[in-house]
Every structure is written in structure tokens, then in C-alpha cells.
DSSP file (Angstrom, degrees, kcal/mol; ACC not computed):
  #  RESIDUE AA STRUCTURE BP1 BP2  ACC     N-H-->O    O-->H-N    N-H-->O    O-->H-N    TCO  KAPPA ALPHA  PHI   PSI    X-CA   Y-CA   Z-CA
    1    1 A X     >        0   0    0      0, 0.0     4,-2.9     0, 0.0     3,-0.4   0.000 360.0 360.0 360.0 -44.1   -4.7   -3.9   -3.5
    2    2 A X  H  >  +     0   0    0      1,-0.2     4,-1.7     2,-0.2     5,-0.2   0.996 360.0  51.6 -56.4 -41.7   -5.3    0.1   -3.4
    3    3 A X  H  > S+     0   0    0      1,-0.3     4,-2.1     2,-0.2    -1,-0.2   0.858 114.3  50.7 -71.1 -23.9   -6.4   -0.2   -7.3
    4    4 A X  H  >>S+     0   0    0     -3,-0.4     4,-1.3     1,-0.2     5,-0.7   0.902 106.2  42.9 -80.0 -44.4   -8.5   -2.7   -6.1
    5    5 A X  H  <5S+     0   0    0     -4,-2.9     4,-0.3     2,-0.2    16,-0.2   0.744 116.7  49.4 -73.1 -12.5  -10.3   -1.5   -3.4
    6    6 A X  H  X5S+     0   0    0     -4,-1.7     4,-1.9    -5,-0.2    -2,-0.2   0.906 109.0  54.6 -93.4 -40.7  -11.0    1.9   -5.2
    7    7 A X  H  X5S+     0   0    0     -4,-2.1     4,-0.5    -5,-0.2    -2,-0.2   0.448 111.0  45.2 -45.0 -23.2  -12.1   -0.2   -8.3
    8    8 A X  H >X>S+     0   0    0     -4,-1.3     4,-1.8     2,-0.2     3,-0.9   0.708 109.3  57.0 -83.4 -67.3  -14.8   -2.1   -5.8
    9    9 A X  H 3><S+     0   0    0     -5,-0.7     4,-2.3    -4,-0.3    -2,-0.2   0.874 111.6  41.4 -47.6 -40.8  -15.7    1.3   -4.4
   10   10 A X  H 3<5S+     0   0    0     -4,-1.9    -1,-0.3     1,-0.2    -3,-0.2   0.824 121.4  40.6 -57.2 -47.2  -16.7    2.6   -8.0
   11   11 A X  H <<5S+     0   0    0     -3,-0.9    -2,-0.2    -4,-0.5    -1,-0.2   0.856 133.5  18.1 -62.9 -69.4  -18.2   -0.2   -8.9
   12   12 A X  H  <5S-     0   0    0     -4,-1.8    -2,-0.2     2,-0.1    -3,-0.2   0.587  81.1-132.9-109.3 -32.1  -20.2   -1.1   -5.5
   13   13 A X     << +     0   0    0     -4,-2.3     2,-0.2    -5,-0.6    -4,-0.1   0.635  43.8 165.6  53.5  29.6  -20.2    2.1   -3.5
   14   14 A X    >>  -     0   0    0     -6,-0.2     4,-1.5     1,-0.2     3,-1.3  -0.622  28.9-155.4-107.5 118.9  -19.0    0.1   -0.2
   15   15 A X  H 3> S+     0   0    0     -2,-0.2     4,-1.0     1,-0.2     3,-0.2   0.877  96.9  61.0 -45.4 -47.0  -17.9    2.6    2.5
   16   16 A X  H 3> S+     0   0    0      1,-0.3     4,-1.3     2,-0.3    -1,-0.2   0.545 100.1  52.5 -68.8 -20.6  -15.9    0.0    3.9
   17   17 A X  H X> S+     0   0    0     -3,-1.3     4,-1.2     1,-0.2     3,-1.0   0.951 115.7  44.2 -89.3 -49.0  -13.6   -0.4    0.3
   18   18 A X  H >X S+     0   0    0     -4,-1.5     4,-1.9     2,-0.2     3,-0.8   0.800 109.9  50.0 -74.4 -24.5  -13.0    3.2    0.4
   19   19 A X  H 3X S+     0   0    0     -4,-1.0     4,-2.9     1,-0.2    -1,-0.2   0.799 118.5  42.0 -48.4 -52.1  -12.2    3.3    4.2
   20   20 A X  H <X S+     0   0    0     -4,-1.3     4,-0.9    -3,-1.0    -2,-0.2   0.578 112.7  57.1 -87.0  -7.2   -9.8    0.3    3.1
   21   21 A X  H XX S+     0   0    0     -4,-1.2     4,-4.5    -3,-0.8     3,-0.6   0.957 114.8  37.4 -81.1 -68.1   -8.7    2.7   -0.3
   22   22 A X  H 3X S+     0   0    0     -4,-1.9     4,-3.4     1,-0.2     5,-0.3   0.927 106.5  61.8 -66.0 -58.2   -7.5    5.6    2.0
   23   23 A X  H 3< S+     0   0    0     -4,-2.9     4,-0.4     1,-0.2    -1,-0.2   0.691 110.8  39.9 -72.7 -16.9   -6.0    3.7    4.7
   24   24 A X  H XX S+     0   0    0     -4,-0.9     4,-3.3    -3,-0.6     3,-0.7   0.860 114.9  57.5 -59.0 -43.8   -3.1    2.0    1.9
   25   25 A X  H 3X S+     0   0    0     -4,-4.5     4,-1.8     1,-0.3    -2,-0.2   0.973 108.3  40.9 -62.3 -30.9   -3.0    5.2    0.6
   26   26 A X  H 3X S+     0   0    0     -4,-3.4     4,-1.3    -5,-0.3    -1,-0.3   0.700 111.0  51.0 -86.6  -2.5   -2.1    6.7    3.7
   27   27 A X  H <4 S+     0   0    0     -3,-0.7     4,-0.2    -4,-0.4    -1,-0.2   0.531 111.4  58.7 -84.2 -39.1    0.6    3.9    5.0
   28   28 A X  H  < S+     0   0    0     -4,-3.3     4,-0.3    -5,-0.1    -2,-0.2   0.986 112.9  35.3 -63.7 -52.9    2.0    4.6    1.2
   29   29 A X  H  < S+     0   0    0     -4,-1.8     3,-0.4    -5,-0.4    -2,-0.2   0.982 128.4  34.7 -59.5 -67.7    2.5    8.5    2.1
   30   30 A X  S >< S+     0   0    0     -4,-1.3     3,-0.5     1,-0.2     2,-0.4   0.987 124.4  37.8 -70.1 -45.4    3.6    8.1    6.1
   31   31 A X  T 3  S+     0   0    0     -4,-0.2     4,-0.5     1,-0.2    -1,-0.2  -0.250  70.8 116.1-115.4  58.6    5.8    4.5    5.9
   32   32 A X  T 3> S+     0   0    0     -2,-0.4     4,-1.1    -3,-0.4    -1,-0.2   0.686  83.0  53.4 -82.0 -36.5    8.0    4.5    2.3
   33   33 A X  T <4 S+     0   0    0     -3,-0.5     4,-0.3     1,-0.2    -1,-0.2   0.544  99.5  59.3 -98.2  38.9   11.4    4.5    4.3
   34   34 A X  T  4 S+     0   0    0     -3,-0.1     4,-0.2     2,-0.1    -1,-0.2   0.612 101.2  64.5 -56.8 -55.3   10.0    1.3    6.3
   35   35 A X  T >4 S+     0   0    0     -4,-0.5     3,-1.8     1,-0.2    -2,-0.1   0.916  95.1  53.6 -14.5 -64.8   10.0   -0.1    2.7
   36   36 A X  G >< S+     0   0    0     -4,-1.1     3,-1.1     1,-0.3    -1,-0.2   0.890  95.0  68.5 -86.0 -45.9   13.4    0.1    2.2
   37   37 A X  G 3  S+     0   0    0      1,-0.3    -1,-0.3    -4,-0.3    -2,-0.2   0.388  72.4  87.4 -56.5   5.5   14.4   -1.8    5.2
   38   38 A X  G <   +     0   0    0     -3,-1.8     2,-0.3    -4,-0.2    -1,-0.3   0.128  65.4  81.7 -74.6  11.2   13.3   -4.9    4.3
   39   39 A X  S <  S-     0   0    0     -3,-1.1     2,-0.1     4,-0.0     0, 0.0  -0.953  91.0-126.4-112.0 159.0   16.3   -5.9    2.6
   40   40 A X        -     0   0    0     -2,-0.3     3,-0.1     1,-0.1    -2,-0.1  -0.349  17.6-130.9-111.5 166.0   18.5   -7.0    5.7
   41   41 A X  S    S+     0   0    0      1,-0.2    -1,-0.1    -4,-0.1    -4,-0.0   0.846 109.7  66.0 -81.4 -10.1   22.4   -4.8    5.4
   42   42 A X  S    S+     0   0    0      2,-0.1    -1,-0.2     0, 0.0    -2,-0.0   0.831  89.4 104.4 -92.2 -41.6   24.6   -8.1    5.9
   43   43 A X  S    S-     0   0    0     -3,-0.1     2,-0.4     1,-0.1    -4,-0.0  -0.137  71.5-135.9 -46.0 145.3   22.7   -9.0    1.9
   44   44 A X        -     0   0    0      2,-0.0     2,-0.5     0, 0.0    -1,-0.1  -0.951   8.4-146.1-107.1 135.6   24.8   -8.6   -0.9
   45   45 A X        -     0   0    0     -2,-0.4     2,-0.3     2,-0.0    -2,-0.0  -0.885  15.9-152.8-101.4 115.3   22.9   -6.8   -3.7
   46   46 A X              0   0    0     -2,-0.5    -2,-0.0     1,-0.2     0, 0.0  -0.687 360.0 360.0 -71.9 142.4   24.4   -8.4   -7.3
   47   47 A X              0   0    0     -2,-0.3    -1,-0.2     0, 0.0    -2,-0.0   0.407 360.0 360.0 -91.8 360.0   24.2   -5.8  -10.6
């Protein structure tokens, strides 16, 4: 979705895809160990 919305923005100039570009980027930067808690601790991970 970011590649996309910066790829619209290039393309289009529409504030509103770069508005939506920076605000993934910045949820990528503040909430990666939010990420990681999606898998629940009771799961068993096979290798």
C-alpha cells in the first residue's frame, strides 16, 4: 500500500496519496514491535 500511494502521488500529484504515503511510513517507524504480537504465545511455531 505505501509503494502504492507514493506511486499515485508521482504519477497524479494528489496531496491526499502523499498525506496517506507518510502516514504508513510513519506507523512502520513508531509500531514494528506491535507487529510481532500478532502471533498469539499459546501458538506453536513448526521449523
Amino acid at each position: 500500500m505505501r509503494d502504492f500511494s507514493w506511486k499515485y502521488f508521482t504519477m497524479t500529484g494528489d496531496v491526499e496519496s502523499y498525506l496517506l504515503y507518510k502516514e504508513i511510513d510513519h506507523q512502520d517507524i513508531v509500531e514494528p514491535e506491535e507487529q510481532e504480537d500478532l502471533i498469539p504465545d499459546d501458538m506453536e511455531l513448526s521449523l
